[in-house]
C-alpha positions, 0 to 999 in steps of 0.5 A, spaced: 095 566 216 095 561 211 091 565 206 096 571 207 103 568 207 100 563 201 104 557 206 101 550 207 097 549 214 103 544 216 107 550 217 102 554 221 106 558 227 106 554 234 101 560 236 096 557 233 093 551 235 094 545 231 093 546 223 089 541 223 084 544 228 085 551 223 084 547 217 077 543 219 074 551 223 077 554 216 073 548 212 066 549 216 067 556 215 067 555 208 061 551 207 057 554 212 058 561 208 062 565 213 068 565 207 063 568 202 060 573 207 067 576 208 069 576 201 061 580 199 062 585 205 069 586 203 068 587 195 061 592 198 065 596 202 072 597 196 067 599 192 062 604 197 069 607 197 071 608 190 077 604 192 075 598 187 077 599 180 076 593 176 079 595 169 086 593 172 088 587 176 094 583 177 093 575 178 100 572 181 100 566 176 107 562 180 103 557 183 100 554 177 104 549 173 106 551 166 102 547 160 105 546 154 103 546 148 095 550 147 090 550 152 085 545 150 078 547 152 072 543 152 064 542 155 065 541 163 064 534 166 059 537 170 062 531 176 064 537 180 063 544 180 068 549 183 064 553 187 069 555 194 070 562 195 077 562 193 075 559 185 069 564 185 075 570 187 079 567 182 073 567 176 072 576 179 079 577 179 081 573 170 073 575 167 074 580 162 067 581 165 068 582 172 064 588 173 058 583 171 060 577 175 061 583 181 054 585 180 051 579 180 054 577 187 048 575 191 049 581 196 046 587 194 050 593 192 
């Protein structure tokens, strides 16, 4: 429900258990790999269909705050890796190469 609505776990509907029980299932599922096998399953299968066009996306940037001034980039720290499900969708959906980034997925095609 919160990752279909985009609301925060506090705002779970009373049907389901307590969010803070939904947010440590949905943690434990992320770090066991549960999330990234959906995902691969779900990118394996829009493409088996032909139903997956990578030339053309649309990314609802509304959450992000707004920077002023240029964007500044620089060498990584290296302190922390983003490696969730969720950042390696995010880096699939805003790569000009996101047909390499699919390909390279650890499923196989």
């Amino acid at each position: 429900w919160v990752l279909r609505t985009g609301a925060p776990w506090k705002d779970l509907p009373d049907r389901y258990p307590p969010y803070q029980t939904c947010h440590r299932r949905f943690q434990e599922w992320d770090s066991a790999g549960v999330m990234d096998t959906i995902l691969e399953a779900l990118a394996r299968d829009l493409k088996e269909r032909g139903k997956l066009d990578l030339t053309e996306c649309f990314i609802d940037g509304s959450f992000a705050p707004a920077k002023k001034g240029a964007q500044v980039l620089g060498k990584p720290s290296g302190a922390r890796v983003r490696s969730s499900w969720q950042w390696q969708t995010v880096l699939v959906f805003l790569s000009p190469y996101a047909s390499r980034v699919l390909t390279h997925m650890r499923s196989n095609w």
